[in-house]
C-alpha positions as CSV (number, residue, x, y, z in Angstrom):
1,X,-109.8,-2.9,-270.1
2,X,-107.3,-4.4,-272.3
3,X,-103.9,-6.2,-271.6
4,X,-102.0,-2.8,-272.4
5,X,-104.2,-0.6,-270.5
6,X,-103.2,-2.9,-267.3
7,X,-99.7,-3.0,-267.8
8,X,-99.3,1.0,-268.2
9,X,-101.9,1.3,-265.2
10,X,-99.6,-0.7,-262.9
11,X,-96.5,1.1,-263.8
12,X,-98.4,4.2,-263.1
13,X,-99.5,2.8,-260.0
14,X,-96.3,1.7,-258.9
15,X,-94.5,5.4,-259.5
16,X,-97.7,6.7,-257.3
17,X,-97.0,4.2,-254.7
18,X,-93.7,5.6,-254.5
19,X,-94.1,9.0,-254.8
20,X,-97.2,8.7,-252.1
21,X,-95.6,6.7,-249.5
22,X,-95.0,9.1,-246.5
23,X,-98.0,11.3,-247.8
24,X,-101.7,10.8,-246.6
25,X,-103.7,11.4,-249.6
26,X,-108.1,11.1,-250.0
27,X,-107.6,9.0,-253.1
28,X,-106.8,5.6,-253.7
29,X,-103.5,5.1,-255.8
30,X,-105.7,2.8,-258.2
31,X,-108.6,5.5,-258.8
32,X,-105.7,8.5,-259.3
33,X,-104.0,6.2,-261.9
34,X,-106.9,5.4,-263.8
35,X,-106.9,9.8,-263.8
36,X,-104.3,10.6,-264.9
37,X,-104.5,8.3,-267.9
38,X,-107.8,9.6,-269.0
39,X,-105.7,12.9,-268.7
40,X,-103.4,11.7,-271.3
41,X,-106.0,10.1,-273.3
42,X,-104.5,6.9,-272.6
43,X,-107.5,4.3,-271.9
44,X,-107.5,3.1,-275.8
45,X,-106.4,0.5,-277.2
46,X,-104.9,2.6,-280.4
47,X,-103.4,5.4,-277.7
48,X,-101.1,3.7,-275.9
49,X,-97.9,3.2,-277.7
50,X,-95.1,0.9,-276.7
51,X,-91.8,3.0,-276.1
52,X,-88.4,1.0,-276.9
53,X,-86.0,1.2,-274.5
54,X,-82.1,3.2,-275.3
55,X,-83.6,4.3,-278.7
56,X,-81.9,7.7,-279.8
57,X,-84.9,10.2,-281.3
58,X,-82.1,12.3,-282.3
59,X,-79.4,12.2,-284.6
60,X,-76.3,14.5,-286.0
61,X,-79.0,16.8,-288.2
62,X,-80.8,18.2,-284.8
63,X,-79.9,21.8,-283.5
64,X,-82.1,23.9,-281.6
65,X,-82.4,27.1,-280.8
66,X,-83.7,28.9,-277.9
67,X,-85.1,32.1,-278.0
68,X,-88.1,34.4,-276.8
69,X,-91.7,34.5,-278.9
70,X,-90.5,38.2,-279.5
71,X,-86.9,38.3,-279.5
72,X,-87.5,39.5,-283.0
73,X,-90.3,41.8,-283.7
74,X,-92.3,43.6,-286.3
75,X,-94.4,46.3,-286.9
76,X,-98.3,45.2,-287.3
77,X,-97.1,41.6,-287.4
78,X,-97.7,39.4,-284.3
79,X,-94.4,38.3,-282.8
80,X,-94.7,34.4,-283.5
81,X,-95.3,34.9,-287.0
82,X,-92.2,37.1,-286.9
83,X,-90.3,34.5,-285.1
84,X,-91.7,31.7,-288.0
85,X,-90.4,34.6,-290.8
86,X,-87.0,35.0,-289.4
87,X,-86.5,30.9,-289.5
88,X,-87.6,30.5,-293.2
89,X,-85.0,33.6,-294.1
90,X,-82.1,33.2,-292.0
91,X,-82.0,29.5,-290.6
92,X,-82.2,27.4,-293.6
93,X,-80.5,24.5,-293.6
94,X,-79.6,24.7,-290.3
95,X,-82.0,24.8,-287.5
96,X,-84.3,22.2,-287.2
97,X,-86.1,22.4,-283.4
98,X,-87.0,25.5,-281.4
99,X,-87.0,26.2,-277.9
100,X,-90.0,28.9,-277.6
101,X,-89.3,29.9,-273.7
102,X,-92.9,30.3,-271.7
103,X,-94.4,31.9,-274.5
104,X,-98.1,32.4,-272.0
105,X,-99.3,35.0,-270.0
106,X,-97.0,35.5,-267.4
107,X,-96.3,38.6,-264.4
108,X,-92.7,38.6,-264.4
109,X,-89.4,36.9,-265.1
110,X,-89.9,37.3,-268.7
111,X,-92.5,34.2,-268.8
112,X,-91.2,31.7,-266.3
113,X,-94.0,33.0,-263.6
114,X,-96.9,31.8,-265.3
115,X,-100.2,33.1,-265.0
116,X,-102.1,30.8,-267.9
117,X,-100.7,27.3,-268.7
118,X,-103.1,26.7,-271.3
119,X,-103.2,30.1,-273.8
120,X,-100.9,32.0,-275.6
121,X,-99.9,35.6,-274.7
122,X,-101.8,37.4,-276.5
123,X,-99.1,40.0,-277.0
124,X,-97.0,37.2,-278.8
125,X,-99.7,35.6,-281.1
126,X,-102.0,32.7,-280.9
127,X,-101.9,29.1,-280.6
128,X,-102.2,28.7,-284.5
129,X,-99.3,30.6,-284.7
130,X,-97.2,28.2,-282.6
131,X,-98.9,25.6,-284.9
132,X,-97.5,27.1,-287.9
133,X,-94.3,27.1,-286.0
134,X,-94.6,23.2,-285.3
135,X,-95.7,22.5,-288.7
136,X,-91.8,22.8,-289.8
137,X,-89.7,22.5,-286.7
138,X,-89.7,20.9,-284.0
139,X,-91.1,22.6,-281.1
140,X,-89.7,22.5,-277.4
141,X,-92.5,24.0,-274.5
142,X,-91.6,25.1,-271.0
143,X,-93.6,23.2,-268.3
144,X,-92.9,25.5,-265.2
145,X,-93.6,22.8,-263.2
146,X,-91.9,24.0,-259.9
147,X,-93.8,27.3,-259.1
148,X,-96.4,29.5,-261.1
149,X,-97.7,33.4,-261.0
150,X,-99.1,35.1,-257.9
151,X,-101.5,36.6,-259.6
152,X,-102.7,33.0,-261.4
153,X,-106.5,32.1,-260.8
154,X,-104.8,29.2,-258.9
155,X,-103.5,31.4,-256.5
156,X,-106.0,33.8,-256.3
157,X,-107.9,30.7,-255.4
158,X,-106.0,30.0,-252.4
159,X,-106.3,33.3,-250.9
160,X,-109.9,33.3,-251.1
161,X,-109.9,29.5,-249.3
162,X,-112.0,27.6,-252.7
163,X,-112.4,26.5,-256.0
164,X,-109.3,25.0,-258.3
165,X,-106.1,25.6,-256.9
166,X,-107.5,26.7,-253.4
167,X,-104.9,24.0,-251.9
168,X,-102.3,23.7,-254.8
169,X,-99.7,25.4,-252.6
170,X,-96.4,24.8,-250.6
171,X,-97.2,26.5,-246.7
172,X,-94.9,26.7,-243.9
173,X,-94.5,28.1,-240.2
174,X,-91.5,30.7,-240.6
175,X,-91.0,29.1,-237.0
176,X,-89.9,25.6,-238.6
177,X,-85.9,25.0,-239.1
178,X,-85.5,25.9,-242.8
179,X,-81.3,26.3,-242.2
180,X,-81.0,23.5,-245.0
181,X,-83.3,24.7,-247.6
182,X,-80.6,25.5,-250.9
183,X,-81.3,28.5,-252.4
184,X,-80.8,30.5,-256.0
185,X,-81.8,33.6,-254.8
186,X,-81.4,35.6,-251.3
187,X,-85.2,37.0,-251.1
188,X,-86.9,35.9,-248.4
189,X,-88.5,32.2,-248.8
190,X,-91.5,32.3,-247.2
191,X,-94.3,35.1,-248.4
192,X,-96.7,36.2,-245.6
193,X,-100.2,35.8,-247.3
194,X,-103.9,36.8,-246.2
195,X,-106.4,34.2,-246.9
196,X,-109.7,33.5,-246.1
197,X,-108.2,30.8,-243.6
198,X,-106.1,33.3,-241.6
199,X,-102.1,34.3,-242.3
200,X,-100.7,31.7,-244.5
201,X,-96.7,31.8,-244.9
202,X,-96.3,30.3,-249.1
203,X,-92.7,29.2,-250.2
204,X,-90.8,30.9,-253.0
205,X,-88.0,28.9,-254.3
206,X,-87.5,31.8,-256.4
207,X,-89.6,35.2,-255.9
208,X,-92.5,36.1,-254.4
209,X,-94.4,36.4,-256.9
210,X,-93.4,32.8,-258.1
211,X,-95.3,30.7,-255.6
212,X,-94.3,26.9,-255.5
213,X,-96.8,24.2,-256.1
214,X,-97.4,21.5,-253.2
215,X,-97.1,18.4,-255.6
216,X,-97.9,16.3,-252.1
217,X,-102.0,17.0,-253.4
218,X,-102.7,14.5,-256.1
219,X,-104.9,16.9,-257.8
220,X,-101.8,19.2,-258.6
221,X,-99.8,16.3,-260.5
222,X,-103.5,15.7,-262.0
223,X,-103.6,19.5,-263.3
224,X,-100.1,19.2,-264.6
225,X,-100.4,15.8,-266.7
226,X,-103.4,17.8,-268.3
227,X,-101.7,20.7,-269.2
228,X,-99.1,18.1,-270.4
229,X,-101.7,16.7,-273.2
230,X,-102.5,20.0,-274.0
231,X,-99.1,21.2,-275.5
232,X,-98.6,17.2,-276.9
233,X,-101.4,18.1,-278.8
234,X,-100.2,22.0,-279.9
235,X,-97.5,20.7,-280.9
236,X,-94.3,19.7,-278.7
237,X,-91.8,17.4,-279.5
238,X,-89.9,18.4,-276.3
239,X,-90.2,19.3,-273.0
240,X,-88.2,21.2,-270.7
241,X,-89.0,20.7,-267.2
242,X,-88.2,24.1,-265.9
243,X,-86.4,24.3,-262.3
244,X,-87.4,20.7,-261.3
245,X,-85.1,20.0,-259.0
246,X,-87.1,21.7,-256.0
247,X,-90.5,20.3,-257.0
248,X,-91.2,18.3,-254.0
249,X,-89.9,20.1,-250.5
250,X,-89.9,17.9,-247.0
251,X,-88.7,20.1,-244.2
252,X,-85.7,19.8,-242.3
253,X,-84.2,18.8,-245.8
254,X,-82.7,20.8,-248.3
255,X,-85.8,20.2,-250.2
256,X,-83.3,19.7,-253.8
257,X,-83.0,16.6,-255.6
258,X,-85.2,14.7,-253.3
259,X,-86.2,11.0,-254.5
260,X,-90.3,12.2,-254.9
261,X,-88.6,14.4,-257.4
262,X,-87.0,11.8,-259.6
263,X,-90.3,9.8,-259.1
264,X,-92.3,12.2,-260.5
265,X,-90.0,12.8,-263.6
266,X,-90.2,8.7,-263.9
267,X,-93.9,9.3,-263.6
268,X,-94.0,11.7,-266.6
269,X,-91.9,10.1,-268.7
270,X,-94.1,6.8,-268.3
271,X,-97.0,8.8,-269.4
272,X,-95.2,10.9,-272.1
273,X,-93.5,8.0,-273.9
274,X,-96.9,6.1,-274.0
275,X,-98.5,8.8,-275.4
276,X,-95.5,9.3,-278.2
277,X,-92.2,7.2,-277.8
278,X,-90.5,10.0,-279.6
279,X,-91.0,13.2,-277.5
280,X,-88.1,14.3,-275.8
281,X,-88.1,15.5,-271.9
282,X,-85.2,17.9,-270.7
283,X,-84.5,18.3,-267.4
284,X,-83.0,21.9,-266.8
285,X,-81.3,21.6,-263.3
286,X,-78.6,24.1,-262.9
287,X,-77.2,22.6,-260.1
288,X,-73.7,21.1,-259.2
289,X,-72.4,18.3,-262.4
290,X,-72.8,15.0,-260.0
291,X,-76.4,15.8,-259.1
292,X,-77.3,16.7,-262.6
293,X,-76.3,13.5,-263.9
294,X,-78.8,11.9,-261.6
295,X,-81.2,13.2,-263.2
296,X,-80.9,10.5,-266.7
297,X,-82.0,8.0,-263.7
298,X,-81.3,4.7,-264.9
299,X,-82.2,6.0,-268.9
300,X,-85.9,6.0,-267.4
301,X,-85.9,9.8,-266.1
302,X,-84.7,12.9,-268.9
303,X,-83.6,11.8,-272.4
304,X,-81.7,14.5,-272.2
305,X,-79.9,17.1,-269.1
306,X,-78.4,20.7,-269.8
307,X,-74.9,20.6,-269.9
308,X,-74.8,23.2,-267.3
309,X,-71.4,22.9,-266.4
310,X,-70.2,23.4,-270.2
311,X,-70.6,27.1,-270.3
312,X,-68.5,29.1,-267.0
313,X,-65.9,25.9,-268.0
314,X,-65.7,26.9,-271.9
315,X,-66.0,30.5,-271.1
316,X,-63.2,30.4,-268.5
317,X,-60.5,28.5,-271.2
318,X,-60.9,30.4,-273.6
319,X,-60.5,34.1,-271.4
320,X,-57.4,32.4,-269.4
321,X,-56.1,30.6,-272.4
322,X,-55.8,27.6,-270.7
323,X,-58.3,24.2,-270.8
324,X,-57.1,22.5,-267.9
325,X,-60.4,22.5,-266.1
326,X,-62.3,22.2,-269.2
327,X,-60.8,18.9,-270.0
328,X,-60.4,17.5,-266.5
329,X,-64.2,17.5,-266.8
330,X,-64.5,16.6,-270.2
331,X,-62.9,13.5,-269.1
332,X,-65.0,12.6,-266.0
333,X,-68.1,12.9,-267.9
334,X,-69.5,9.3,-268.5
335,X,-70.9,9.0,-272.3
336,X,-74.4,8.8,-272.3
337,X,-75.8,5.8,-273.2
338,X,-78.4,5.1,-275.6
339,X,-81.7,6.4,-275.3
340,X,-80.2,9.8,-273.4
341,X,-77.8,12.1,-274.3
342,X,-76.1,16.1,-273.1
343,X,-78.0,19.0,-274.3
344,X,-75.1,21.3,-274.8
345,X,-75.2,25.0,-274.6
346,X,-73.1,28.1,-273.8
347,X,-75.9,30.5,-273.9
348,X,-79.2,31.1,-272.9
349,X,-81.6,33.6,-272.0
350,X,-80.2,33.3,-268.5
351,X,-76.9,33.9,-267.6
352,X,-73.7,32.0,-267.1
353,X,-74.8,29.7,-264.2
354,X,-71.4,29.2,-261.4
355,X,-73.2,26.5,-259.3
356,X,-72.5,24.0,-262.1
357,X,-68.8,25.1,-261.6
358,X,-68.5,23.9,-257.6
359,X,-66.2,21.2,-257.3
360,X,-64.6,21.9,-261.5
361,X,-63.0,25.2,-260.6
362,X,-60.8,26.3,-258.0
363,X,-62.6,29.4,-255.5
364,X,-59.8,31.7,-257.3
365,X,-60.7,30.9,-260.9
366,X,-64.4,31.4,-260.3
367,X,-63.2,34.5,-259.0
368,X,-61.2,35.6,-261.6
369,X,-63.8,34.9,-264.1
370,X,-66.3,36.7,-262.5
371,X,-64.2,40.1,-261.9
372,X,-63.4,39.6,-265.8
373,X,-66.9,39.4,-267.0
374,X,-67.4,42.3,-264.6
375,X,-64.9,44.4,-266.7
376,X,-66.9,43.1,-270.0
377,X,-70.0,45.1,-268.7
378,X,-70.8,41.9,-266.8
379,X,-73.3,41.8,-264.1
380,X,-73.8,39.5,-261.6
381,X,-76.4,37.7,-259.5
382,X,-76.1,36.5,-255.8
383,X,-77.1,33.5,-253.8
384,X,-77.3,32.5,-249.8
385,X,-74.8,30.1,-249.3
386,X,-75.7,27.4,-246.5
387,X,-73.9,29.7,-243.9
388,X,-76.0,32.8,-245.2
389,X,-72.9,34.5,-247.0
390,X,-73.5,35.7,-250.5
391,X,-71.9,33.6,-253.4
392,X,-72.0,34.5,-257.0
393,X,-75.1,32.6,-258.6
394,X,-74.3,33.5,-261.9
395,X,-73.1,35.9,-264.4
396,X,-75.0,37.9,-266.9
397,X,-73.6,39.0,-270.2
398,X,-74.0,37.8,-273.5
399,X,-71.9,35.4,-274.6
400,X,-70.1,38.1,-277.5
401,X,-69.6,40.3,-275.1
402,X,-67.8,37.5,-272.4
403,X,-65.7,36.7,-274.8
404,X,-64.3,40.3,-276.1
405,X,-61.0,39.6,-274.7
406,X,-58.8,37.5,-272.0
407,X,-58.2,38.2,-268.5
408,X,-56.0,41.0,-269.5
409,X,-59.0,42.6,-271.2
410,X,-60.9,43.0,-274.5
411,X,-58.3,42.8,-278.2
412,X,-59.1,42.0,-281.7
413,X,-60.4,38.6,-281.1
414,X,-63.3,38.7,-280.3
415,X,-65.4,37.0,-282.7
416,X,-62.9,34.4,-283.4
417,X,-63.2,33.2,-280.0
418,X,-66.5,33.5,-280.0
419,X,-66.7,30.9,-282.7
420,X,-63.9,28.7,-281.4
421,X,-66.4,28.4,-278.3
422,X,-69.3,27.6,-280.5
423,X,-67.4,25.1,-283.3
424,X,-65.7,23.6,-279.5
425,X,-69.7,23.3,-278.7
426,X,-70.9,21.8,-281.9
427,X,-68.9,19.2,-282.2
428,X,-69.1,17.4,-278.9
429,X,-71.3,14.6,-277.7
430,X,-74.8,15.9,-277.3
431,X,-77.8,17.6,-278.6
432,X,-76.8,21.7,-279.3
433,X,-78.4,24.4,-278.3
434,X,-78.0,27.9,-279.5
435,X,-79.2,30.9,-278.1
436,X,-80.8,33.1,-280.9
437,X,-78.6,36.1,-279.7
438,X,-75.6,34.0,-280.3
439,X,-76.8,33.2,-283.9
440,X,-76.9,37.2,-284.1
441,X,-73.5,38.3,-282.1
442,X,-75.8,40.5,-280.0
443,X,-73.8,42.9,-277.5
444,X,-75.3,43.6,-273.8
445,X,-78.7,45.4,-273.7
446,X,-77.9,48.0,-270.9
447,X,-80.9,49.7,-271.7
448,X,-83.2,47.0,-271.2
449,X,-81.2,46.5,-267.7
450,X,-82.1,49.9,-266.9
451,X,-85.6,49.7,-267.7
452,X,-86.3,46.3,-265.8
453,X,-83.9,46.6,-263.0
454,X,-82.9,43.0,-263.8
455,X,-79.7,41.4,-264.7
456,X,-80.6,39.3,-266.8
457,X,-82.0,41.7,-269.1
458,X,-78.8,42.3,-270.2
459,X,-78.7,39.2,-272.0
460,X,-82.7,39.3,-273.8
461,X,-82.7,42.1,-276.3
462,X,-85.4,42.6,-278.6
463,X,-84.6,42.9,-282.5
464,X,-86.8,45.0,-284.3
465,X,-86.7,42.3,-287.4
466,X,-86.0,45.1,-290.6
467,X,-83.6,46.7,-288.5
468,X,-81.9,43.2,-288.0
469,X,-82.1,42.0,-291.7
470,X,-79.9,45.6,-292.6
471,X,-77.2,44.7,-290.3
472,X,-77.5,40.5,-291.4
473,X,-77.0,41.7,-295.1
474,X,-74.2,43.4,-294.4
475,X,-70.9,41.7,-295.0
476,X,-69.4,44.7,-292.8
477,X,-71.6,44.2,-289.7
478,X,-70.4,41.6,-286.6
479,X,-74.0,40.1,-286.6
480,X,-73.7,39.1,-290.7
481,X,-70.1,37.9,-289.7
482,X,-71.0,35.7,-286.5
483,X,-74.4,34.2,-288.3
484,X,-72.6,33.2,-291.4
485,X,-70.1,31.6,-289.9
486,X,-71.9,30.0,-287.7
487,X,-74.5,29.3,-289.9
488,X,-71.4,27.5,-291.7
489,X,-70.1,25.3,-289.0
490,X,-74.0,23.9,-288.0
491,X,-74.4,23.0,-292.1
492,X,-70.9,20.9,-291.8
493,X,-71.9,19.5,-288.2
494,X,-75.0,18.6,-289.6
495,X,-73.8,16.1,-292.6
496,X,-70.9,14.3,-290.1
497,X,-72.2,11.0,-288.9
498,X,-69.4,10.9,-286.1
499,X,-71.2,13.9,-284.5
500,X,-74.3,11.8,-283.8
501,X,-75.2,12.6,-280.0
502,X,-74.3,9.6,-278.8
503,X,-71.4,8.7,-280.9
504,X,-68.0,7.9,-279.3
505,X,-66.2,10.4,-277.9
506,X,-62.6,10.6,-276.4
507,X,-60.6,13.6,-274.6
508,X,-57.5,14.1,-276.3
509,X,-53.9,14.9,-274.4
510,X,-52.9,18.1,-276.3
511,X,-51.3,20.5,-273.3
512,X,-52.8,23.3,-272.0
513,X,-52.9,25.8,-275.2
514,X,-54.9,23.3,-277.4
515,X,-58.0,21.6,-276.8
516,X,-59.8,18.6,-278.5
517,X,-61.2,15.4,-278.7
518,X,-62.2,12.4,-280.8
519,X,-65.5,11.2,-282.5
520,X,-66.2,8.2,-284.2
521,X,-69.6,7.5,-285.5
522,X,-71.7,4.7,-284.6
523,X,-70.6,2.5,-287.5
524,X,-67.1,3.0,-287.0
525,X,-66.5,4.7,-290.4
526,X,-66.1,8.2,-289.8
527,X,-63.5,9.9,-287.5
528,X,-63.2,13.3,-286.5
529,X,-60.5,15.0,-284.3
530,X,-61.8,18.7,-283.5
531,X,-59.1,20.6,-282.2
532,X,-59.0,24.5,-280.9
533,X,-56.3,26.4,-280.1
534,X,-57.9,28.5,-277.2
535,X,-55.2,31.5,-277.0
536,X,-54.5,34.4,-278.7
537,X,-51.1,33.5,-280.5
538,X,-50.4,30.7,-283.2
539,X,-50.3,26.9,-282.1
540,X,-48.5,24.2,-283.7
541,X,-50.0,20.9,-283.2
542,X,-47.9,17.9,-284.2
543,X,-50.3,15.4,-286.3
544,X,-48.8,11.9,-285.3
545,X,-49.7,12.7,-281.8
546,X,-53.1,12.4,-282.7
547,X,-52.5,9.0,-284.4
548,X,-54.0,10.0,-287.6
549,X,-54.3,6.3,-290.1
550,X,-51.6,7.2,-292.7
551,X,-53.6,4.9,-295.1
552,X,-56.8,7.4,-294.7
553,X,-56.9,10.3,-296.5
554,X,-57.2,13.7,-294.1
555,X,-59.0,16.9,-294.3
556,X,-60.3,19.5,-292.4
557,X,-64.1,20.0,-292.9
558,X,-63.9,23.5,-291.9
559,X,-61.5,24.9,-294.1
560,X,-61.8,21.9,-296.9
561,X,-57.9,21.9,-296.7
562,X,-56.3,18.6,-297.3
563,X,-53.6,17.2,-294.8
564,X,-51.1,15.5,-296.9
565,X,-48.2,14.6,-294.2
566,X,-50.2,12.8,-291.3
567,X,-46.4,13.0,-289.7
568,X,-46.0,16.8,-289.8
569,X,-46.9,19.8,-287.6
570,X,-50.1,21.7,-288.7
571,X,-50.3,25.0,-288.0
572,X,-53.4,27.1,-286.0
573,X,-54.2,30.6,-286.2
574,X,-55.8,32.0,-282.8
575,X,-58.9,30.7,-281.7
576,X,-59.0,28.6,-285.0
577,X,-60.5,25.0,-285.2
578,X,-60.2,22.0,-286.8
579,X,-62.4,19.3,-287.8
580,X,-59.8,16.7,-289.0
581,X,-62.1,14.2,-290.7
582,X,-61.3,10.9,-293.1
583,X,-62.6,11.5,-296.2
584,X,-64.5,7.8,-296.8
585,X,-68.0,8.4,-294.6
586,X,-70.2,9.0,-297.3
C-alpha cells in the first residue's frame, strides 16, 4: 500500500480504537479499518484526497432550502421533477443548495423511519431524478443514522434470528435502571419484540416503529459508511446527520452526547473529507446550546451545527417586542472559526424545538410563548422530563402563522414581521436555511393534521404546483408578497462580502425595541450594521451610536436609500430593517 493509504488507515484505526475501547468486538481494529476504506473506495492512490484544515467550502452566495421531494406536486409528473421545475421558475438567482428530507421508502414520520437507504421512493421519482436535481444545486441527503423502520429488511432480519441486520439492534431488559435515559418523546422506550431467539425488548429513542441501531457491532458502522458512498456518488454535497446525538446508548447513562458519539462523527468526517475535502457534514442535534456547540469538536467533528436555539429565541422577540434574550445569546455565542460555521434557520419541516431554549429563556417566557402560539392555531408536542412530568418539546405552526401577531394577538403585521425575522436571519454569521413553506408564506395545514393525527403535519403542506404558480403570480396574494420579498433580501445577501459565514460579527447595544449587529468581511472592506426594529410602532435609531465612519459613504442595501447625516436619527417603520452598508466593497 502506499504512504497515503497508511496514514488515512491509522487515523481510521485510531478513531476505532477509541470508539471500541470498552466493547468486545470479533474483528480486529486493523482488518475493520482496512473495511471500511474499501467501503469508501479509498485504497487508491488517486482516491484519497488530502483535506486542508479551517478551509471554509462556503461563502456569502450559499442558501439552502429545505423541503420535502413532494412538497410541490403535479399531475402525471413525478414529484422530483416537480421539485427540479419549481427551482428553475421561482428560485433563480437565489437558491443554490437543497436540503431533499429522506426522500426513500419510509413507514412513517414523513421519511425519517427509513425502510430503504439505498432507493428512491418510488412515489417521489427516481435516482436520476435526484441526479438532475444535483446537476444544478447542491444537494443535502439525510443519513438517519440513529434509528431506521420496523418494517426494514434489517429488522425483519432480527426478528427472524439471521441474515443482514439480524444483530443490528439496540436490546435491553425493561428490568435495567433506565431513570437517566433523556427523552423527546413520552412513548414507551423499550418495544417488546418476538423473535426467533425468544422476547426481545428493542429501544426507541423516538417511536416504535423507529428502532435504534446498536452501533457497538462493527458491521453496523460498516453498513452505514456504504450507504455513505452510495449518496457521495448520487450526488451529495452535504450531509445531515439526523438525530445523532443518541447514536451510541451505555446504560445507566443518559445515553445523549456520549464521547462514542463524537468518535463516530470524527470517524466519518475522516472518511468523508478523504473521499472529497469539500462535502459538508451537519449535525442536527436539537438539544440544549452548550451541548450543541460540542458537537464542531475541535473543527474535526460537523462543518457545520443547526442553530437550534435561533428560532423559539427570534420567534419569542419579535411576539413580545423585546430582544433581551435574543441578544444575551447572540452575544455568548463564540464565532466559529474557520473551517465550521452556524447553519441558521427559523423553520423547518419540524416544529419550533424549546429544548434549545433551556437555560436562554426564563420557565415564564417559554410559557408565554407557548400559550401564544397556542392562540395562533399552534399545537404542541410533549416530552418526559427526568422526573417523568411532561415539558413542552416543541411547538408546531408554521412560521407565518407564529408570527400573525404579539402576545396580545394577531394585527396587520404579520408579514412584515415575518420578514423582519427572516432579513434578522439572513444576515447573521452562518450558513441559511429556509424552509420552502417559508419561501411560500404557507398558513397551518389543519387538514393534513386531521388526516395524520400528527402535529407536525401542521407545518408540511403539499402544493399542488399550478395552483401555487396562480397565487405566486399574483401581486395580490400573501405567498407572491412573502416570496418576492424574500426572494429580494437573499439576491442582496448574496452579493455582500461581509455576510460570508464566517465573517466578523458583533452584537450591537441598541435597547430592548431594536435589534442588530455588525459584519465586517474577511478583508476588512465591507461593513454592514443590520438593524430591526422588532415592535409594532416606529423606532428612531440615533446613527452616531453605531459609530458609522463619517468619511464612508452610507446606504441601506435594502431600500438603496442613501444616509447623508451619519450624526442624525434614522427613522424605522415596524418590523423594518436595515442593512446600513459602505458603499466601497466592490
Amino acid at each position: 500500500m502506499t504512504q497515503k493509504w497508511d496514514l488515512l488507515h491509522g487515523k481510521i484505526r485510531h478513531h476505532l480504537e477509541t470508539i471500541y475501547a470498552d466493547v468486545d468486538i470479533t474483528i480486529s481494529v486493523d482488518e475493520l479499518a482496512s473495511k471500511l476504506m474499501t467501503a469508501m473506495r479509498l485504497n487508491d492512490e488517486e482516491d484519497i484526497m488530502q483535506p486542508t484544515a479551517h478551509c471554509n467550502y462556503w461563502d456569502e452566495e450559499d442558501v439552502i432550502m429545505i423541503t420535502y421531494g413532494d412538497s410541490v406536486i403535479s399531475a402525471d409528473e413525478q414529484p422530483l421533477f416537480t421539485l427540479d421545475r419549481f427551482l428553475h421558475t421561482y428560485c433563480k438567482n437565489t437558491i443554490n443548495k437543497v436540503h431533499i428530507l429522506p426522500f426513500f421508502p419510509y413507514s412513517s414520520d414523513d421519511g425519517f423511519s427509513v425502510i430503504d437507504y439505498s432507493s428512491v421512493n418510488e412515489s417521489l421519482g427516481d435516482w436520476s431524478d435526484v441526479e438532475r436535481l444535483a446537476k444544478d444545486y447542491g444537494l443535502m441527503f439525510d443519513l438517519v443514522i440513529n434509528h431506521c423502520s420496523a418494517r426494514s429488511a434489517w429488522f425483519e432480519n432480527f426478528q427472524k434470528g439471521e441474515g443482514i441486520g439480524s444483530d443490528f439492534f439496540f436490546t435491553a431488559d425493561p428490568t435495567n435502571d433506565l431513570s437517566m435515559v433523556t427523552r423527546p418523546r413520552i412513548s414507551p422506550l423499550l418495544r417488546e419484540t418476538q423473535t426467533a431467539n425468544g422476547t426481545e425488548h428493542v429501544w426507541c429513542t423516538f417511536s416504535h416503529d423507529q428502532v435504534d441501531f446498536d452501533f457497538r457491532n462493527p458491521k453496523v458502522l460498516l453498513a452505514f459508511v456504504e450507504i455513505i458512498r452510495l449518496y457521495l456518488d448520487k450526488g451529495a454535497t452535504l450531509f445531515r446527520l439526523d438525530a445523532v446525538a443518541f447514536l451510541w446508548k451505555i446504560l445507566g447513562t443518559s445515553c445523549i452526547n456520549l464521547d462514542q458519539t463524537h468518535e463516530v462523527i470524527r470517524l466519518l468526517r475522516t472518511m468523508i473529507e478523504h473521499a472529497d475535502p469539500s462535502v459538508i457534514i451537519i449535525t442536527e442535534t436539537n438539544i440544549p446550546n452548550r451541548e450543541n456547540l460540542t458537537y464542531f469538536g475541535n473543527a474535526n467533528e460537523a462543518h457545520a451545527i443547526y442553530n437550534f436555539s435561533l428560532p423559539p429565541l427570534l420567534v419569542n422577540t419579535l411576539v413580545t417586542g423585546d430582544c433581551t434574550y435574543l441578544k444575551n445569546w447572540m452575544m455568548s455565542m463564540p464565532p466559529a472559526q474557520n473551517g465550521t460555521t452556524y447553519f441558521n434557520f427559523i423553520a423547518s419541516h419540524d416544529g419550533i424545538g424549546l429544548r434549545p431554549a433551556e437555560g436562554l429563556l426564563e420557565e415564564e417566557e417559554i410559557s408565554t410563548l407557548v400559550h401564544t402560539m397556542q392562540n395562533f392555531g399552534g399545537k404542541v408536542s410533549w416530552r418526559a422530563s427526568a422526573h417523568g412530568q411532561q415539558k413542552p418539546y416543541e411547538i408546531n405552526i408554521t412560521l407565518f402563522d407564529a408570527l400573525q401577531g404579539t402576545t396580545a394577538g394577531p394585527d396587520r403585521w404579520q408579514v412584515d414581521r415575518f420578514i423582519c425575522a427572516h432579513a434578522i436571519m439572513l444576515g447573521m454569521e452562518g450558513i441559511p436555511g429556509i424552509y420552502i413553506h417559508s419561501l411560500l408564506g404557507t398558513s397551518n395545514d389543519y387538514e393534513k393534521v386531521a388526516n395524520t393525527g400528527q402535529n407536525r403535519s401542521i407545518n408540511r403542506h403539499r402544493w399542488d404546483f399550478e395552483s401555487l404558480a396562480v397565487l405566486l403570480d399574483s401581486p395580490y396574494s400573501q405567498h407572491h408578497k412573502v416570496l418576492t420579498r424574500m426572494s429580494q433580501l437573499i439576491r442582496i445577501r448574496k452579493a455582500q462580502p461581509a455576510f460570508h459565514p464566517n465573517a466578523t460579527q458583533f452584537t450591537l447595544q441598541l435597547g430592548v425595541s431594536l435589534f442588530g449587529y455588525w459584519r465586517q468581511s474577511l478583508d476588512r472592506k465591507q461593513s454592514i450594521f443590520c438593524v430591526s426594529n422588532v415592535t409594532n410602532e416606529e423606532q428612531s435609531i440615533l446613527l452616531s451610536s453605531i459609530n458609522l465612519i463619517g468619511t464612508d459613504k452610507w446606504m441601506d442595501l435594502i431600500t438603496r436609500d442613501e444616509l447623508h447625516d451619519v450624526s442624525g436619527f434614522l427613522k424605522l417603520k415596524p418590523y423594518q430593517t436595515v442593512w446600513i452598508s459602505n458603499m466601497d466593497f466592490e
